[in-house]
C-alpha positions as CSV (number, residue, x, y, z in Angstrom):
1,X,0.0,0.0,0.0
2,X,1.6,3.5,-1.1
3,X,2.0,5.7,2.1
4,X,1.6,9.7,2.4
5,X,2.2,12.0,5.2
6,X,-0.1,15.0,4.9
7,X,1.3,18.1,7.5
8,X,-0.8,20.7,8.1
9,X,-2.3,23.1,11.5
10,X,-5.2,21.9,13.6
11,X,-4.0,22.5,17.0
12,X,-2.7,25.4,15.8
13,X,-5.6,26.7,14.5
14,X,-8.5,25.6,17.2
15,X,-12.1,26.1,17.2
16,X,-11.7,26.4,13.5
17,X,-13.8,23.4,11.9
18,X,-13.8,24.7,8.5
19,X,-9.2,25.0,8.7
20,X,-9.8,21.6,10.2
21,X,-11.7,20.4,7.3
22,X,-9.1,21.6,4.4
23,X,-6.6,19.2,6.0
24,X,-8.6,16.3,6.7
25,X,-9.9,16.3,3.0
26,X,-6.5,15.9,2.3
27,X,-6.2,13.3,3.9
28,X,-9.3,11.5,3.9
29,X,-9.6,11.9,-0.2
30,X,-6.0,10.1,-0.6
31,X,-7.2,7.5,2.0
32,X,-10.0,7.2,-0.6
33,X,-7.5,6.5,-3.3
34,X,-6.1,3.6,-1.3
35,X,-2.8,5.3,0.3
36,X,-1.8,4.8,4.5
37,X,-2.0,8.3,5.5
38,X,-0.5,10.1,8.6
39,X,-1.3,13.7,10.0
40,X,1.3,15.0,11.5
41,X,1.4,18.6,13.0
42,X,3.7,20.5,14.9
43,X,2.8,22.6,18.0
44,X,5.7,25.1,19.6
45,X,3.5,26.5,22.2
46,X,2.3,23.0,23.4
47,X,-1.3,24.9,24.6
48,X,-3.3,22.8,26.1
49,X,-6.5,23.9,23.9
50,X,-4.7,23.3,21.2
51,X,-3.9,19.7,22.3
52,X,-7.1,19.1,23.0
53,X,-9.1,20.5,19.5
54,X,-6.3,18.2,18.0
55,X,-7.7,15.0,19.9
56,X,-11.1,16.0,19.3
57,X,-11.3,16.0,15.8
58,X,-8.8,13.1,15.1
59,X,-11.5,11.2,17.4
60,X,-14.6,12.5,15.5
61,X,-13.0,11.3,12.3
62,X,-11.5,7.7,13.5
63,X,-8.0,8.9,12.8
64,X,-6.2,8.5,16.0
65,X,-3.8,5.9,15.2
66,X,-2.1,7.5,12.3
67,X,-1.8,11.1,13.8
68,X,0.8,12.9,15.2
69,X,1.4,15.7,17.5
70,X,4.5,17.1,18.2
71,X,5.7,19.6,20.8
72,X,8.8,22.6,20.6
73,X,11.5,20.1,21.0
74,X,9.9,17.5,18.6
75,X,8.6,15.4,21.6
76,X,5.8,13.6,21.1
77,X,2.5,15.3,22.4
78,X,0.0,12.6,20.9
79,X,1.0,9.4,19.0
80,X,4.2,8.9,17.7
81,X,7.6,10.7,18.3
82,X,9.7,12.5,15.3
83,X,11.8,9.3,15.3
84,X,9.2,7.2,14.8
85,X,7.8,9.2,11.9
86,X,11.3,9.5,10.4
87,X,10.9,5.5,10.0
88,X,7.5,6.1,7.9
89,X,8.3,9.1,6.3
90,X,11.4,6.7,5.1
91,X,9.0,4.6,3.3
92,X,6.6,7.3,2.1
93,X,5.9,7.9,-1.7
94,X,5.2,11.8,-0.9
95,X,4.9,14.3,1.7
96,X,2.5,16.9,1.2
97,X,3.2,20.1,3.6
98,X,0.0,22.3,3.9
99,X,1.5,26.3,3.9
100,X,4.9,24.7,5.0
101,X,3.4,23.7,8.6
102,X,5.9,20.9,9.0
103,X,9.3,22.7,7.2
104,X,13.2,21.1,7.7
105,X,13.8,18.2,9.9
106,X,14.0,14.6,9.8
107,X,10.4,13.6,8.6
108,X,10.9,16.0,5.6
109,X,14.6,14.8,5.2
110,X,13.4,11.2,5.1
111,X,10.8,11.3,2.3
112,X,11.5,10.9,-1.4
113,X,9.2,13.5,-2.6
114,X,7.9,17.0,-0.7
115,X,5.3,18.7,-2.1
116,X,4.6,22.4,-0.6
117,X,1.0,23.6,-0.8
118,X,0.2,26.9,-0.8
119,X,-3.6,28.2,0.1
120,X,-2.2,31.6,0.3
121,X,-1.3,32.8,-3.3
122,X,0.3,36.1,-3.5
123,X,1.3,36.3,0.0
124,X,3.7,32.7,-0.1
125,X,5.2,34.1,-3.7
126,X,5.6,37.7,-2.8
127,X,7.1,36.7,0.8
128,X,9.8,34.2,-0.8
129,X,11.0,36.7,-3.6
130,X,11.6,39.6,-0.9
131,X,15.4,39.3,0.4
132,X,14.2,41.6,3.4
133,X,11.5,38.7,4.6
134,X,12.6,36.1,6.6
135,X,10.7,33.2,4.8
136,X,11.4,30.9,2.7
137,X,9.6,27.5,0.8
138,X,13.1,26.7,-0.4
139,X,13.6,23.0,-0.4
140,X,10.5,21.5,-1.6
141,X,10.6,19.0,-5.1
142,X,6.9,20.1,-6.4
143,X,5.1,23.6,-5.6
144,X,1.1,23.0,-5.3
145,X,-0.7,26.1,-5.4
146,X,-4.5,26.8,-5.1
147,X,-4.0,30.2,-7.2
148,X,-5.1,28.6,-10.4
149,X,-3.5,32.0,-12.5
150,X,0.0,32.0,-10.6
151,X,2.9,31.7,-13.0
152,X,0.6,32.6,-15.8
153,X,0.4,35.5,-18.5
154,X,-1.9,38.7,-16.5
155,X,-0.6,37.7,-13.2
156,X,2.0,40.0,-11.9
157,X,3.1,37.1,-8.6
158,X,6.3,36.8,-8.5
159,X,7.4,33.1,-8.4
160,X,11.1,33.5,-8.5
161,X,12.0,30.7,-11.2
162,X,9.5,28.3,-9.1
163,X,6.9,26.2,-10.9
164,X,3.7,26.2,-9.3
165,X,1.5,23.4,-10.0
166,X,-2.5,24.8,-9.8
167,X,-5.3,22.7,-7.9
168,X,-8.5,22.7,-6.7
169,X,-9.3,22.1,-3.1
170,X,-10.0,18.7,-2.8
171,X,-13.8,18.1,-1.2
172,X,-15.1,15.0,0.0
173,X,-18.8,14.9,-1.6
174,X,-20.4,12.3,1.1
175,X,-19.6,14.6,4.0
176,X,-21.9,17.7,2.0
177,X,-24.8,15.8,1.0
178,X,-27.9,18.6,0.9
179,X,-30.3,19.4,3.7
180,X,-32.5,22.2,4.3
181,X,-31.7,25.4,4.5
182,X,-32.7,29.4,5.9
183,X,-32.8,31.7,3.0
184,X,-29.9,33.4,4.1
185,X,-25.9,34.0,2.0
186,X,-23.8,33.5,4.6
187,X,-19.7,32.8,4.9
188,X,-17.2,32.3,8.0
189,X,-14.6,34.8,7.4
190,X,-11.4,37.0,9.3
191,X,-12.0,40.4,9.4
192,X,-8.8,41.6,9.7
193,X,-6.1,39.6,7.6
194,X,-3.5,38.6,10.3
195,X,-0.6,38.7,7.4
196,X,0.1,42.3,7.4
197,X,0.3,44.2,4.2
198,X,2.0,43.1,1.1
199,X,3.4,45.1,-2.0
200,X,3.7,43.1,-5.4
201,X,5.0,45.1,-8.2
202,X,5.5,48.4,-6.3
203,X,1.9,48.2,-5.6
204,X,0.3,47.8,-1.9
205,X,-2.2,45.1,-2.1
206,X,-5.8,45.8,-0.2
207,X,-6.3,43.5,2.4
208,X,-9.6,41.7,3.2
209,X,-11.1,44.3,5.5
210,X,-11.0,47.0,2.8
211,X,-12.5,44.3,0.5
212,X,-15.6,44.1,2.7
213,X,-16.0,47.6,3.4
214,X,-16.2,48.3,-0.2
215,X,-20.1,46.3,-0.5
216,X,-20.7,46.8,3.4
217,X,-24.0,48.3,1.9
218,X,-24.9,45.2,-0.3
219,X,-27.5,44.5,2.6
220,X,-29.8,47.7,1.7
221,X,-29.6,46.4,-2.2
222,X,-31.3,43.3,-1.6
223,X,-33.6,44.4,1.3
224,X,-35.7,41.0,0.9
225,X,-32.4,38.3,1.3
226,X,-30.8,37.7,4.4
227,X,-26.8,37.9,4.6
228,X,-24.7,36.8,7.5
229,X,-21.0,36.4,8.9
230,X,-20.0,34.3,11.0
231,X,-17.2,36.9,11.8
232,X,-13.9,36.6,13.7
233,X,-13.7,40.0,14.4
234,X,-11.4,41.8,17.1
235,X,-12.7,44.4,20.0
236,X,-10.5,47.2,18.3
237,X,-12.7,46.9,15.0
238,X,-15.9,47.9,16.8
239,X,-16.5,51.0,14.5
240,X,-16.4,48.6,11.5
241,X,-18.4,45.9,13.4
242,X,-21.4,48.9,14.1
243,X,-21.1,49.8,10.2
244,X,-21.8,46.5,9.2
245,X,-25.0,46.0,11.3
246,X,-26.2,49.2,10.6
247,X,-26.0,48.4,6.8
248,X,-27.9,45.1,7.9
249,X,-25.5,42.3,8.1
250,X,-26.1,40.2,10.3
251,X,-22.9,39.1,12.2
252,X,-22.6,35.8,15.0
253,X,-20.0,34.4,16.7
254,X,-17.6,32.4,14.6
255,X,-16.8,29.9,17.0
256,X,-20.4,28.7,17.3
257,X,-21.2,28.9,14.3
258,X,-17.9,26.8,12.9
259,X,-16.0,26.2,15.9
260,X,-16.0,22.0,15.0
261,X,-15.5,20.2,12.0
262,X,-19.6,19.4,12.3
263,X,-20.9,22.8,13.2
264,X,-19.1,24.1,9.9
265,X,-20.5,21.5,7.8
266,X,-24.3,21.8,9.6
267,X,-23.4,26.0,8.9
268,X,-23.2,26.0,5.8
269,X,-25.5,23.1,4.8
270,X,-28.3,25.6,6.4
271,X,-27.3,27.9,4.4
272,X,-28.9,28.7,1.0
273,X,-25.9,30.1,-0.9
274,X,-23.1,32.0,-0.1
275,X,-21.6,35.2,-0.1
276,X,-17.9,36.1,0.3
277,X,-15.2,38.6,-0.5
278,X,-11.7,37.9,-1.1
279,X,-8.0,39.2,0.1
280,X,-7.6,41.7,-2.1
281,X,-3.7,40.3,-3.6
282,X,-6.5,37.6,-4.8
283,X,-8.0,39.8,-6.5
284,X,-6.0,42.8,-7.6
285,X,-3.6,40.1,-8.6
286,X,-5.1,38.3,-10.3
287,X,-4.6,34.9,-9.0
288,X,-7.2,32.7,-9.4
289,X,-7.5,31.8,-6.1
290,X,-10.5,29.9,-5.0
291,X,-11.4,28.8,-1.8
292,X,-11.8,25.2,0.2
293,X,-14.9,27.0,1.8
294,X,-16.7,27.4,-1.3
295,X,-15.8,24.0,-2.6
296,X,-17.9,23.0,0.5
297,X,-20.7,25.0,-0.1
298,X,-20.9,23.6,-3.8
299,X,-20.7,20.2,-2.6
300,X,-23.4,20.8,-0.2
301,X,-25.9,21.8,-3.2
302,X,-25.5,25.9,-2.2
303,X,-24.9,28.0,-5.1
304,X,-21.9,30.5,-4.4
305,X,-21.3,34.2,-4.8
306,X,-17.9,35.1,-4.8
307,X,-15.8,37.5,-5.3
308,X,-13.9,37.9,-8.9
309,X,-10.4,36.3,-8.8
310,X,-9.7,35.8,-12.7
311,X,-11.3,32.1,-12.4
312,X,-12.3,32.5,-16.2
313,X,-11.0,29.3,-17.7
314,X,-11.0,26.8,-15.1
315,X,-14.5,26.4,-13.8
316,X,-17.9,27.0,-14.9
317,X,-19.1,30.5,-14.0
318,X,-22.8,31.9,-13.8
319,X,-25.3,28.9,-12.6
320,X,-24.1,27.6,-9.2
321,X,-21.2,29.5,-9.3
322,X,-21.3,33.0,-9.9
323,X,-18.7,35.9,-9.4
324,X,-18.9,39.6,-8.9
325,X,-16.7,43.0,-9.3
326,X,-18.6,45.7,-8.2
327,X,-21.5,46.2,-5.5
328,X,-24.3,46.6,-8.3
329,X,-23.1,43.3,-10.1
330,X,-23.2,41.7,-6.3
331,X,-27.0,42.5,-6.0
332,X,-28.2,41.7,-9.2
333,X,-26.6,37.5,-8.3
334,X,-28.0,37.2,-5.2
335,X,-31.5,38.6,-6.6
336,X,-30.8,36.0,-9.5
337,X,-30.2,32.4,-6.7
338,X,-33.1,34.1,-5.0
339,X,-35.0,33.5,-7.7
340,X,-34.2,30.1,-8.8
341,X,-32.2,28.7,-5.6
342,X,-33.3,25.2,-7.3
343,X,-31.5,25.7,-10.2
344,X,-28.5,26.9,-9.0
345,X,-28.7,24.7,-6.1
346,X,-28.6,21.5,-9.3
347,X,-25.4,23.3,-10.8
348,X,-23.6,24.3,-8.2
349,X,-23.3,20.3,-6.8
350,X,-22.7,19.2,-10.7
351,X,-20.0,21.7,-10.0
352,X,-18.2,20.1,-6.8
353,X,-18.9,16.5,-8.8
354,X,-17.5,17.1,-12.2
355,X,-14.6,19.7,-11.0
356,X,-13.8,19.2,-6.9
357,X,-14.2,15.4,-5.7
358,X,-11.1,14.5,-3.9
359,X,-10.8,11.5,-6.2
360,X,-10.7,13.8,-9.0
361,X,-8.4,16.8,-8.0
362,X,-6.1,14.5,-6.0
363,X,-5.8,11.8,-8.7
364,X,-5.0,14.4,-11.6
365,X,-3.0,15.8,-9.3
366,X,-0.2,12.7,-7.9
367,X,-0.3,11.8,-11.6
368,X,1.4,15.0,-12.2
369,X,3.4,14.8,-9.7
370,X,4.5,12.2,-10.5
371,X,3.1,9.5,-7.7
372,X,1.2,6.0,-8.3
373,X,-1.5,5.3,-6.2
């Protein structure tokens, strides 16, 4: 049986089921495709909420015995110890290291092929060609990227003689099967982007924040649809918190709405369709990115409304899936699923089947790669 070692944050990013889920559909979709698969994450702080969010999802999802938690000194804080994963990462066919979580050391020494994969497209390009950053993806033998335009012709991303290989998220299409939903576009989102900002090309990207403020009045435009965020939002941003409701978002808590694995799923299978914006290097960029969330919310039969990212050639656009530039163009989509949430809830799961089943994006993808299931 081929073996792969997927390396990405859960305990460092707890009380996030919907983070949770991009990794696990990693690894669950190459489980699918018959490979042994170990999680392995590394945790510097050693919090004990982290520790625990780690054990609870692992448990929900039966994966206990081939996970891995690993403290600051590479001690073993659930399951096996660096050493021990050295031994399987020895006999591994490929390593695939989710934003770089897992970097140097001997489970990346050990393994024949290390695949880097990027769900943050301008930022990991623009932070590795800039000598004044300390960070690096250096090291790696194939460079995944979820920016389906990065490398391409209209995309000013530096990628500093790299190769990036484009996917789409991977999305297991058994865990999204359709139930009924509120009327309401909702999204889990950051408010504030906790990157910083970033300059490509002598120009300073917008960051998500501005992103939203630009259609914070979308609300008033379609007075008869319900739109919600389940918004991580910090005490300092009250004034934009304020603006938002007064211009009719409605805004919950993140953590209950999403905090688990099952309480993202059940958020956004309740939803109708959703609504989101994008970092704005996504979109001034021109990167293609597209986003594990929305893969789920496809999956589960709920049209999506996203932002415009220059995704022109690599999925269909318009039933199911539709994407917007300007407040006005915003509007006249959500009236459009409002009015036919049947037909774009049809397309929008043909979507996930014919373009997003883990089967499909991770077998395309280890064939081009260069890895036999």
């Amino acid at each position: 049986m081929p073996v792969a070692i997927v390396a990405g944050a859960l305990a460092n990013k707890p009380n996030s089921g919907g983070e949770a889920l991009v990794r696990l559909s990693w690894v669950l979709g190459l489980r699918r495709l018959g490979f042994d698969v170990w999680l392995v994450e590394r945790l510097p702080g050693a919090e004990p909420a982290g520790q625990r969010y780690f054990g609870q999802v692992l448990s929900e999802f039966g994966l206990g015995e081939r996970a891995a938690l690993l403290g600051a000194g590479n001690e073993a804080l659930f399951g096996s110890s660096e050493a021990e994963l050295a031994e399987v990462a020895a006999e591994a066919d490929v390593l695939f290291d989710i934003s770089g979580h897992l970097g140097a050391g001997a489970i990346a020494d050990a393994t024949r092929l290390r695949a880097y994969v990027d769900l943050d497209p301008g930022f990991t390009q623009a932070w590795h060609a800039d000598p004044k950053i300390k960070f690096s993806i250096a090291g790696y033998d194939r460079y995944l990227t979820v920016g389906q335009n990065i490398g391409r012709p209209g995309c000013p991303v530096p990628v500093a003689g790299i190769e990036w290989v484009a996917t789409l998220p991977p999305v297991l299409l058994e865990e999204w099967e359709p139930a009924p939903e509120r009327m309401r576009f909702t999204t889990v989102a950051t408010w504030r982007s906790p990157y910083g900002g970033l300059e490509i090309g002598g120009r300073t990207m917008s960051l998500k924040h501005h992103q939203f403020r630009r259609f914070v009045e979308l609300p008033r435009l379609v007075p008869d649809v319900e739109l919600e965020l389940a918004l991580d939002i910090h005490p300092g941003d009250a004034a934009d918190l304020e603006l938002l409701r007064e211009n009719g978002w409605q805004v919950v808590d993140p953590v209950a709405a999403a905090g688990t694995p099952a309480a993202f799923r059940d958020y956004v299978r309740g939803s109708a369709a959703e609504f989101s914006v994008a970092q704005g290097v996504y979109v001034e960029a021109a990167t293609g990115w597209f986003s594990d969330r929305t893969a789920a919310y496809l999956a589960s039969g709920r049209p999506a409304l996203i932002q415009e990212t220059g995704l022109v050639e690599q999925l269909p656009i318009g039933e199911g899936l539709l994407t917007f530039s300007t407040p006005e163009e915003a509007a006249a989509s959500v009236k459009s699923i409002a009015a036919a949430p049947e037909s774009h809830s049809v397309a929008a799961r043909q979507i996930a089947e014919e373009h997003l089943d883990s089967g499909r994006v991770l077998g395309r993808l280890l064939e081009e790669i260069g890895v036999g299931a």
